[in-house]
C-alpha positions, -999 to 999 in steps of 0.1 A, spaced: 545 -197 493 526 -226 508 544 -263 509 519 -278 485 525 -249 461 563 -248 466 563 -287 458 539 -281 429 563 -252 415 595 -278 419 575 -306 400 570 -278 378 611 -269 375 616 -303 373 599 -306 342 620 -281 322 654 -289 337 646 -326 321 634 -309 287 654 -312 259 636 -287 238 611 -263 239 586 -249 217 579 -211 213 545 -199 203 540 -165 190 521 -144 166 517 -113 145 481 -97 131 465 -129 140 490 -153 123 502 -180 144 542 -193 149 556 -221 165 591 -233 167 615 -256 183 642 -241 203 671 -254 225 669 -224 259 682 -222 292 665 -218 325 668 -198 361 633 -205 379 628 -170 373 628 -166 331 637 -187 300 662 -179 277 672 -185 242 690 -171 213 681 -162 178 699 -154 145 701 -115 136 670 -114 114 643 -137 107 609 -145 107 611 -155 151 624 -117 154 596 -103 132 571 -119 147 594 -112 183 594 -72 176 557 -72 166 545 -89 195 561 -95 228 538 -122 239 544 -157 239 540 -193 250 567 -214 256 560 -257 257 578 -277 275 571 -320 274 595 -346 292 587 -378 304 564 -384 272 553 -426 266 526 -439 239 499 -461 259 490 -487 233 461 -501 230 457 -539 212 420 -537 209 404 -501 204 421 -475 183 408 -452 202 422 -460 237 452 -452 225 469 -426 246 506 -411 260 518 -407 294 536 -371 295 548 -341 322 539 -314 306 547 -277 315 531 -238 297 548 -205 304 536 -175 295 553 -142 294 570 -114 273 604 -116 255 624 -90 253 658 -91 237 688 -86 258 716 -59 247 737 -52 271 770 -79 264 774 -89 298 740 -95 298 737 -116 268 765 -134 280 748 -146 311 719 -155 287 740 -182 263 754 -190 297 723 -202 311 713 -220 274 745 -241 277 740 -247 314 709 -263 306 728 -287 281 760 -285 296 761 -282 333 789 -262 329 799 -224 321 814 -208 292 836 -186 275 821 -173 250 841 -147 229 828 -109 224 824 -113 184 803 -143 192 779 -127 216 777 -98 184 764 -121 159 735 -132 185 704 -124 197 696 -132 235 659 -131 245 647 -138 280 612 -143 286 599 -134 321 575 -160 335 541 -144 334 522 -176 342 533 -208 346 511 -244 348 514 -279 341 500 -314 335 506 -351 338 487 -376 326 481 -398 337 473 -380 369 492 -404 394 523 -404 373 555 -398 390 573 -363 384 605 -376 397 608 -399 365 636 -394 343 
């Protein structure tokens, strides 16, 4: 990887390490779903958890694909005179990929690991009954890309 896109792709990290939520975008027979979630994150795949049933693992198990949104940084730019100058300074960041739920226990375990890393910055013990009532998905970074606006806005901003 090049300097200018290893910078770009830390910008990008940057971004969802200061995140507080993201949103999950999926869809079944042309029906579209979006949801808040909290998640975790290793530069490689996103994580997050689910209940045993629902309408997320429905549309989950149906299709694979999703979008996952993630804003930081975000400031209204007001305007006194024209409505429509009105704008917000944000860092935005898109991922793309396909979830697939974990199984294995030590592998959901290193899932909710990384979830309460990301709010946490610390590991946990979470007990074997716990990780049974849970769903773990991990979403594999297909495509990744991201925005701030304005353009000169600085990514190190917390």
């Amino acid at each position: 990887m090049k300097r200018k896109e290893k910078k770009h792709r830390d910008n990008l990290d940057q971004i969802i390490h200061k995140a507080q939520i993201c949103h999950l975008a999926c869809s079944r027979n042309d029906e579209p779903y979006v949801v808040p979630l909290s998640f975790g994150y290793d530069g490689e795949a996103v994580y997050f958890h689910t209940a045993q049933e629902g309408k997320k693992i429905d549309f989950l198990k149906s299709n694979p694909l999703v979008c996952l949104s993630f804003e930081h940084n975000i400031k209204i730019q007001p305007n006194a005179d024209l409505a429509c100058k009105w704008s917000f300074a944000f860092s935005s960041v898109i991922i793309t990929g396909n979830a697939e739920e974990l199984s294995s226990p030590q592998d959901k375990l290193e899932g909710l690991n990384r979830i309460m890393f990301h709010y946490s910055n610390r590991e946990w013990d979470i007990p074997l009954e716990e990780l049974s009532r849970t769903k773990v998905w991990k979403v594999i970074i297909h495509t990744i890309n991201g925005k701030k606006s304005p353009a000169d806005q600085d990514f190190d901003k917390t």
